[in-house]
C-alpha positions, 0 to 999 in steps of 0.5 A, spaced: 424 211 438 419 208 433 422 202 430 422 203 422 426 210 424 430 206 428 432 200 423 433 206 418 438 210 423 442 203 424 442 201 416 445 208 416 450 207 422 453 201 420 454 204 412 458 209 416 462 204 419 464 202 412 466 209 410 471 210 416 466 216 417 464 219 424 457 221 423 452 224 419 450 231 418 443 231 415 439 237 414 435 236 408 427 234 408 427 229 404 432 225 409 430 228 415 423 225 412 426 218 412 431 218 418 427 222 423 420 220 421 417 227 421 416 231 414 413 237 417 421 240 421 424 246 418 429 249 421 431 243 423 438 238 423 439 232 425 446 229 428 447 221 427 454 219 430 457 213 427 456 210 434 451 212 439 444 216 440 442 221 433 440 227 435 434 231 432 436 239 433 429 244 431 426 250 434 422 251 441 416 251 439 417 245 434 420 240 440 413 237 443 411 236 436 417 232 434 417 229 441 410 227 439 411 226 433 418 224 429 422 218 431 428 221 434 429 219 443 434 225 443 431 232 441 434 239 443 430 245 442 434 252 440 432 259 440 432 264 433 435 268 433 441 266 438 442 259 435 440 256 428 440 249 425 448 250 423 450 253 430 447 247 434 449 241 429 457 246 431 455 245 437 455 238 437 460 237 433 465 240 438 462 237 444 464 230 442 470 233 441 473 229 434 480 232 432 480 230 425 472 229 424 470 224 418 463 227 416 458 225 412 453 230 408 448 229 402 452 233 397 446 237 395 444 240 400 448 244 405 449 251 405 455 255 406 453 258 413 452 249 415 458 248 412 462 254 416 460 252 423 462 245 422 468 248 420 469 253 426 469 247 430 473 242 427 478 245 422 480 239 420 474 236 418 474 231 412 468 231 408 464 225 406 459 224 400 453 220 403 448 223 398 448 215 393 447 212 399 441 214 402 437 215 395 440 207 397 437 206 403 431 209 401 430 204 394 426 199 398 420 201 400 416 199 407 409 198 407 408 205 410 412 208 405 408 204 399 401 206 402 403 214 402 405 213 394 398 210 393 394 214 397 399 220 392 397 216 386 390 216 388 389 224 388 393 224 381 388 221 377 384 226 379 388 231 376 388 228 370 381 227 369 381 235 370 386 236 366 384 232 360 377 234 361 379 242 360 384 242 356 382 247 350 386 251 343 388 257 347 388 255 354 394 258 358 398 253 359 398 255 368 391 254 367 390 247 365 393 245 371 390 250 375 385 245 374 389 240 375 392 242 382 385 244 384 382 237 382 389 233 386 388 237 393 381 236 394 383 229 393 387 229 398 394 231 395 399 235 398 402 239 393 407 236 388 415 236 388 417 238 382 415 244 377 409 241 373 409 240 366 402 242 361 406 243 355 404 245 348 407 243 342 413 248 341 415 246 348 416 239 347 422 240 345 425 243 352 429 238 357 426 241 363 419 245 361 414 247 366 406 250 365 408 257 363 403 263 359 403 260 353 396 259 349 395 251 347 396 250 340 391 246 336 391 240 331 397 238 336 400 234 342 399 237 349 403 234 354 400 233 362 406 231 366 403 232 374 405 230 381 402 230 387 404 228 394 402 225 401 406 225 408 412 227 404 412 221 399 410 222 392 408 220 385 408 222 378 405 221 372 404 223 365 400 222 359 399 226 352 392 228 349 391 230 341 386 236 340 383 236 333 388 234 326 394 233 331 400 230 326 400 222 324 407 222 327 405 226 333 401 220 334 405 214 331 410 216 337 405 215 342 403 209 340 411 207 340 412 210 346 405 206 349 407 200 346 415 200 349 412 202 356 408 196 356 414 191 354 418 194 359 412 193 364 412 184 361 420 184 364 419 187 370 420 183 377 425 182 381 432 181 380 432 184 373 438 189 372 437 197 369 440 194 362 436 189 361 430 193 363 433 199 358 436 195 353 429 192 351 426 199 351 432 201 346 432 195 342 424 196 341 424 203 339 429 202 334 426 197 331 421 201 329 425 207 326 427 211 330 434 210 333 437 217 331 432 221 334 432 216 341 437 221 345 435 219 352 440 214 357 435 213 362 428 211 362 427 212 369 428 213 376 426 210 384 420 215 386 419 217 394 420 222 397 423 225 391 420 225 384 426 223 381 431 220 386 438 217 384 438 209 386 435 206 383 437 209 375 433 205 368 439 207 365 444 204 359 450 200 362 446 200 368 447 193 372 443 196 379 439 190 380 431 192 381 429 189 387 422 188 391 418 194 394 423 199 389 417 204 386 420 206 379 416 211 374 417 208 366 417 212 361 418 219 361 424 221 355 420 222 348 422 221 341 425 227 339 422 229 331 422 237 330 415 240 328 412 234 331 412 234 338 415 229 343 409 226 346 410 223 353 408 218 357 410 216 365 407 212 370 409 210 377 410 202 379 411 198 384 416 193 383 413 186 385 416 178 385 414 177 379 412 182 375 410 191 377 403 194 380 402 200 376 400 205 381 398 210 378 392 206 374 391 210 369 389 209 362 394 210 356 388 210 350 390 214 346 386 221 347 383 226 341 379 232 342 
């Protein structure tokens, strides 16, 4: 077993033993990226017992990859469509013959027909939410992990170059990051995690808005939010350009937002809390007028293997420490002011000792075209 695979399966067998559960069924990418090693397995499931040897279940013609590739000892084939992921991790369940199994899962991804033939096996199964503790274990970073952000990082630039480059009034919103998506592959990018956002001035608005068939308005603020990925690891940014005449509030806001980005990048560094990290924010962009339209409760997540992961959160009343090697993004949520604009800016940052390493590297001068 590759050791990196194999301190991350023991940190999640020793959580286990905490939690009085017997094992974890883990069937989501983005922990069987992490605790098998391997980001390229559909199909596929893994089995770690609280005690004992994990077992990675995937498809024949899969199993000489895996055995190559992912960090597991104990790999076992199935054949579709005789077996599936769910029927084998079943399998293994009734074989180690648990009268009243205490199971782990990551809330967010298991289907119904895992769920039944776990069932099926152990009518009496307890059912354990794992999901916070594997964004935990996932929040530091090794060396491995970091470098695949960077080289993500690397091909973002390049997206946003394209972007900003093209960006005209009138242009579709899709095809501006057409441009973008071309620009970040041939640089290496591996696609991005989340639904990317070029978004005109009407759609600023929006809690979650994507690049849809909408013309750029101009005289106003245009919203660029991209991701890219490499080996399974992510990273994220955000920038806004200004075509023509764009609103003198529009652009106070940016510079607001600029200036609290860069204030909350002074405080970074190990040891200091999510509440202080977010208070500071809050406190700044209140003191420059704008209290009533600062809706946001988090002005952060981790970043990895996910976009948006759920440990470490920059969020109000948050005592989570930030610490070494956690890769945050600062500071997506805008000011919301109607018929203006929520200008948006976001950058992907190591934390260090002492202070943050922007990863994304990109400059923030304001952008008029």
């Amino acid at each position: 077993m590759k050791q990196y695979v194999l301190a991350r399966v023991i940190a999640l067998q020793e959580k286990l033993k905490e939690l009085n559960l017997d094992a974890a069924m883990i069937y989501d990418r983005e922990n069987l990226i992490y605790f098998a090693g391997v980001d390229d397995l559909e199909g596929g499931a893994l089995a770690v017992p609280s005690e004992g040897e994990p077992e990675l279940f995937c498809m024949w013609m899969d199993s000489e990859h895996m055995h190559e590739t992912s960090g597991i000892k104990k790999i076992t084939p199935y054949y579709f469509p005789k077996d599936n992921q769910s029927t084998m991790m079943g399998k293994w369940l009734k074989g180690k013959g648990y009268k009243a199994p205490r199971l782990g899962f990551t809330r967010y991804f298991i289907s119904l027909k895992d769920f039944q033939c776990l069932r099926d096996a152990a009518p009496d199964l307890y059912v354990g939410d794992i999901a916070a503790l594997c964004y935990q274990l996932r929040s530091i970073k090794c060396a491995g992990e970091i470098y695949r952000i960077e080289a993500a990082s690397d091909a973002l630039k390049a997206g946003m170059d394209a972007a900003i480059r093209c960006v005209e009034p009138g242009m579709p919103e899709t095809e501006v990051l057409a441009e973008a998506q071309y620009a970040m592959q041939k640089a290496g990018s591996q696609g991005s995690s989340f639904r990317m956002q070029v978004l005109t001035r009407g759609r600023q608005m929006l809690m979650h808005p994507y690049a849809g068939n909408n013309p750029i308005q101009g005289d106003a603020p245009v919203v660029i939010h991209l991701g890219a990925s490499f080996d399974g690891y992510v990273s994220k940014m955000c920038r806004t350009v200004f075509l023509g005449n764009a609103p003198k509030e529009s652009l106070r806001i940016y510079e607001v937002l600029k200036c609290a980005q860069k204030l909350a990048l002074e405080n970074l560094h190990d040891g200091i809390t999510c509440r202080t990290l977010y208070n500071l924010v809050t406190d700044y962009i209140i003191e420059q007028g704008y209290e009533r339209q600062w809706m946001m409760e988090h002005i952060g997540y981790g970043v990895g293997i996910r976009q948006s992961e759920f440990y470490p959160i920059i969020a109000k009343g948050s005592d989570v420490v930030l610490k070494k090697n956690m890769v945050i993004d600062l500071l997506l949520p805008t000011i919301y002011v109607p018929d203006v604009g929520g200008p948006r800016i976001t950058d992907t940052i190591l934390v260090r000792e002492k202070d943050g390493e922007v990863l994304t590297n990109y400059s923030s001068q304001t952008i008029i075209k």
